[in-house]
N, C-alpha and C positions, 0 to 999 in steps of 0.2 A: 416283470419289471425290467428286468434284461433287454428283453426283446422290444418293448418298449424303447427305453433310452439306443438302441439300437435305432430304431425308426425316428427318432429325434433325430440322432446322428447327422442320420444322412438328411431329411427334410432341411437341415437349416444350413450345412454345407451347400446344396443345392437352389434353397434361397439367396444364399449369399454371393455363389459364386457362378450363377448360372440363369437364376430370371432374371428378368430386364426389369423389374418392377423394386421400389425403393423398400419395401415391407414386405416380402416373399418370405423375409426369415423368420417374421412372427410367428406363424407356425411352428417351426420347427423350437422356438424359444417356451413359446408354451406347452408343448410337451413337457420341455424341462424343466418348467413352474410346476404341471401337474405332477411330474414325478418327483417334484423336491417335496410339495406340499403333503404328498401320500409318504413319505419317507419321514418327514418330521410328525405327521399326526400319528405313524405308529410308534415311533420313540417318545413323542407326548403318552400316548397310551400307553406302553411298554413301563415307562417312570411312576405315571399313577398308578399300576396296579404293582410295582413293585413298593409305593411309595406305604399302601396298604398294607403289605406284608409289612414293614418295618414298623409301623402301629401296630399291627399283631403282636409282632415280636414283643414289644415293647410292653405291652397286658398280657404278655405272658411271664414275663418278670415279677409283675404283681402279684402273682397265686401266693396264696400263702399256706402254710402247714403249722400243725397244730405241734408245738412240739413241749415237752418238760423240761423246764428248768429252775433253779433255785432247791432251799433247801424245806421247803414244805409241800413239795408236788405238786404246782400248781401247772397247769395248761398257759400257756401263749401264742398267740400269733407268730408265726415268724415266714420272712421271705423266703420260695424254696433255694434262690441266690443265696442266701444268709446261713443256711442249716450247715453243721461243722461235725467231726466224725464224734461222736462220743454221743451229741444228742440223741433225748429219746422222743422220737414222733409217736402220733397216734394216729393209726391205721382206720379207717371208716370207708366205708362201698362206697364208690364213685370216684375216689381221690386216683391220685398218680401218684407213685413211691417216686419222692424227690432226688433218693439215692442209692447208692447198694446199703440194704439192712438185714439186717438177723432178726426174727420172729425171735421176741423175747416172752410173749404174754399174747394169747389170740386164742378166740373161739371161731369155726366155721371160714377161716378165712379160703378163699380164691380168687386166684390171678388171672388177667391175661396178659401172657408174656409174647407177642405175635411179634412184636420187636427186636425178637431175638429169634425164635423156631419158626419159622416158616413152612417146614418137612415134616411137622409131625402135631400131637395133638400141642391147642397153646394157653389152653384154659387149667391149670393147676393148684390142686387144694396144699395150704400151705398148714405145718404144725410144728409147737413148738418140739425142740429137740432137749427134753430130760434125762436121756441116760438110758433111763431103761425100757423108753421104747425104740432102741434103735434095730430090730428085726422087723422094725415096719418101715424101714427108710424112710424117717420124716425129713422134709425140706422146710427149714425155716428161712430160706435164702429170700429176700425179696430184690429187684433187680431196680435198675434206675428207670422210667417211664413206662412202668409196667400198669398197667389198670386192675385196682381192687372193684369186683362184684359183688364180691358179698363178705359179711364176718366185720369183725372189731379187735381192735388190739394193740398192742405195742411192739413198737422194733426200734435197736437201736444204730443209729448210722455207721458202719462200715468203712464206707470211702463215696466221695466226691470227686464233683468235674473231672478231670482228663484221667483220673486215679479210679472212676466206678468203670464194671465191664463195659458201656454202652460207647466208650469212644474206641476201645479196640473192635467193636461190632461193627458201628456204624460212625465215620467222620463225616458228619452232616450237621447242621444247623440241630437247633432247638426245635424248628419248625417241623422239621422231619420229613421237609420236600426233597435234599438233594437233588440230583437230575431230576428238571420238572418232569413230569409224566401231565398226560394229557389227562381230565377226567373224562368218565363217559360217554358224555355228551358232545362234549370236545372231538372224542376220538369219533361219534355218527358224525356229525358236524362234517368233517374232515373227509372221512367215506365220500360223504354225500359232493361235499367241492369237489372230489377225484374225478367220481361221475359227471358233475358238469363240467369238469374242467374237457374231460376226454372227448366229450359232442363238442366244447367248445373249438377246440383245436381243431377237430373233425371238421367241424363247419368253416371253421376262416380258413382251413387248406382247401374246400371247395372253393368257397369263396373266390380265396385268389386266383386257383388254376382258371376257374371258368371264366373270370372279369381279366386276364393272361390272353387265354384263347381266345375272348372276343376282341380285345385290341390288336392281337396280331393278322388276324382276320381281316379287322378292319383299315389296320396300315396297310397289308395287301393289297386289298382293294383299292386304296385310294392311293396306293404306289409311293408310299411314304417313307423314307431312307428310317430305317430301324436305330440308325446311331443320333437319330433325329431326339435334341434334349426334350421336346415334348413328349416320346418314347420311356423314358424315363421317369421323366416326373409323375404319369400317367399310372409307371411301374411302382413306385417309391409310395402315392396315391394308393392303389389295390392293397397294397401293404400295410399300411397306415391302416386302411380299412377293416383289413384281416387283423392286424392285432388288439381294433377297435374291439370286437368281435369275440376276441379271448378276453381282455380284461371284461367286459360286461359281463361275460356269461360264466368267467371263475368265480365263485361268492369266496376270496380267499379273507377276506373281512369277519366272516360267519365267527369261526371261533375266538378270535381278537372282540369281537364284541358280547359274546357269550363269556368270555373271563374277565372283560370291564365289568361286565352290568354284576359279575357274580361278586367280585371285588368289593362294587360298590354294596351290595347286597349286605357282606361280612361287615362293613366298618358301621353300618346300620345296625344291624342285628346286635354289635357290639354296643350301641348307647342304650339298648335293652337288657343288658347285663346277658348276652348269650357269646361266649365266645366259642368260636368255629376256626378251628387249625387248620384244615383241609376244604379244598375247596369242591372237592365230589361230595363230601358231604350235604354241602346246600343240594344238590342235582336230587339224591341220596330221599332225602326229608321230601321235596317235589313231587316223587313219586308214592309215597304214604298216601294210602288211603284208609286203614284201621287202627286208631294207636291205642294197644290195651296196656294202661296204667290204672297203678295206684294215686287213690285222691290226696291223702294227705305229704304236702312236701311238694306233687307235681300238680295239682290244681288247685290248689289253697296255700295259704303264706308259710304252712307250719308253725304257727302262732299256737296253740294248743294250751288247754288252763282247764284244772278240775275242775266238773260242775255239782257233783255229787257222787258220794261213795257210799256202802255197803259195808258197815261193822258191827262187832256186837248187836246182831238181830238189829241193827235201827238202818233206817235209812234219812241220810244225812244229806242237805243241797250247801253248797257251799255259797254261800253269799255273802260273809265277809270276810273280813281277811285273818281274824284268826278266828276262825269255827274250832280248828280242835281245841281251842280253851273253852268256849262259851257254849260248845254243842253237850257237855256234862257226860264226856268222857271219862274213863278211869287214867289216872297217870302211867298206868302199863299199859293200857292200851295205847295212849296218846304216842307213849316209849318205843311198843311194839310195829306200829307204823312208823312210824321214823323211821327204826331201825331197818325195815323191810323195802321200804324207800330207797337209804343211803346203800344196805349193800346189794342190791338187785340195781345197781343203778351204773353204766360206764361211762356217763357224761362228765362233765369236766365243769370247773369254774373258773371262769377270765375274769380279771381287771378292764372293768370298761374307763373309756376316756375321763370321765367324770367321780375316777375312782370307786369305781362298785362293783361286788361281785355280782359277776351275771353269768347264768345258767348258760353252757354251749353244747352242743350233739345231738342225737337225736330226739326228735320233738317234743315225743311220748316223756320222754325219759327228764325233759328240762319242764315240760308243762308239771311232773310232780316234785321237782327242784323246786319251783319257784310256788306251789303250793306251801312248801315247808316254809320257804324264806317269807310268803307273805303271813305264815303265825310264829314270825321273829324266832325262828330258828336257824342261827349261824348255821350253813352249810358247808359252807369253804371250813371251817373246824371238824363239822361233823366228816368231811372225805378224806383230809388230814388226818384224822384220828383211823377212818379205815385204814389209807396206804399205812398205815404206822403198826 
């Protein structure tokens, strides 16, 4: 671009000040349209893919966490902006710890804490600390952006925003870009311009020397005063030509449009309900070619509903809504289910908008919730009466 607006320079001083002709300087003028125009379309580009991150940002606010509050243990929604030190969250695989927490109540839980250890292992099982297992050094710490893999449980909050470790670690955005870094593709991308760039330069410095040496040649020949302004303009020309030469053959465009289209990609993917922080990640997924999952949750809705069970020698299909009344059950057994349901169970019960208690967590565990609740059995009481 430099070198460019360089060869502008001089072209339109030389138009202006030196052909005889009344438009000599248009040339040199459009250069400096081409080079305004290349300078504003990548600060247009520059603003829309930052324009995207700021959407990101923005549904990244939205997450919410499941936390307790009130005085009958009930589960809520809440913003992870919104969570306050005392609250108690519930821990579930997948989620992000919203903030610094104590493991108060947790089976099987692991972390990955990569956000913080970088030098050493970053995957760590976490357990609660009772007293008298501390010759096992358990860690009930859970840290702010840390990733749960697996396990379930309760922790309660610590410390928030500028008060959790994560801003003495890292002062960075929510987004967790800091100094951009290129992603990988980016960074071949980049290689690969280096490479053309380097033939390109190679070839316009032939270029010019050899298209040099035939005009000097040829002014010899034809005995032509060297300070002659045609001598120049001719010079100024080969030059023109050679930097023609580098801008074609640099692809410096390559990664500027491999970070639009990816941009564009995220703010897509997001009205699909996928949201993507990082943008190697899309490159990341491109390169997948086997993905071994589980069906329920990752290929089906986790919609889940008992079709038939197993008691008392009978086998039972559930086709209405209260079978264990009308399937002639004994009242212990009807009891004994229940019972085996409610405390084998760590899903939660929310207030949906329309006031109703609705089953929340995982599937298994809500599709036999809402078994109970379809043969009119208060469940929000019955888990009540557990924590109690």
């Amino acid at each position: 671009m430099k070198i460019l607006l360089v060869a502008a320079t001089i072209t339109l001083l030389l138009g202006i000040f030196i052909e005889d002709e009344g438009f000599s300087w248009i040339e040199g003028a459009s250069i400096y349209f081409a080079v305004a125009f290349i300078a504003l379309f990548t600060s247009a580009s520059d603003y829309i893919k930052n324009k995207q991150f700021l959407k990101l940002h923005d549904e990244i606010k939205n997450e919410e966490v499941n936390v307790i509050r009130g005085q009958y243990g009930l589960s809520q929604p809440c913003k992870v902006f919104e969570v306050v030190v005392g609250d108690i969250i519930l821990i579930e695989a997948g989620m992000r710890i919203p903030a610094d927490c104590i493991l108060i109540e947790g089976m099987d839980v692991t972390v990955d804490e990569h956000e913080y250890y970088e030098d050493r292992e970053t995957i760590v099982r976490k357990s609660v600390s009772t007293g008298e297992n501390h010759k096992e050094n358990p860690d009930p710490f859970l840290l702010t952006r840390s990733l749960v893999l697996s396990g379930s449980g309760r922790a309660v909050v610590c410390a928030v925003g500028k008060y959790s470790r994560i801003s003495s670690v890292k002062d960075e955005d929510i987004l967790g870009e800091g100094d951009e870094v290129m992603t990988p593709l980016q960074g071949r991308l980049e290689k690969l311009a280096g490479i053309f760039g380097k033939w390109g330069y190679f070839s316009s410095f032939v270029i010019f020397v050899c298209s040099c040496i035939f005009m000097i040649i040829q002014f010899s020949v034809e005995g032509t005063d060297f300070l002659d302004p045609k001598f120049l303009k001719n010079l100024v020309n080969y030059f023109t030509v050679a930097v023609a030469v580098v801008i074609v053959a640099v692809p410096e465009g390559m990664p500027l449009a491999v970070s639009l289209s990816m941009a564009f990609s995220i703010d897509t993917m997001k009205r699909d309900n996928l949201l993507v922080k990082k943008l190697e990640a899309v490159e990341t997924m491109g390169t997948v070619t086997e993905i071994c999952t589980g069906k329920t949750a990752t290929l089906t809705k986790n919609d889940m509903s008992v079709q038939c069970f197993y008691t008392a020698g009978q086998f039972i299909v559930n086709k209405t809504k209260d079978t264990l009344v009308t399937c002639g059950l004994g009242d212990n057994i009807v009891t004994l289910i229940k019972d085996c349901i409610i405390f084998n169970c760590d899903s939660r019960v929310e207030m949906s908008d329309d006031a109703k208690y609705v089953p929340a967590g995982n599937g298994t565990e809500v599709g036999m919730l809402k078994f109970l609740q379809g043969n009119e059995m208060p469940i929000q009481d019955l888990i009540i009466r557990r924590e109690r």
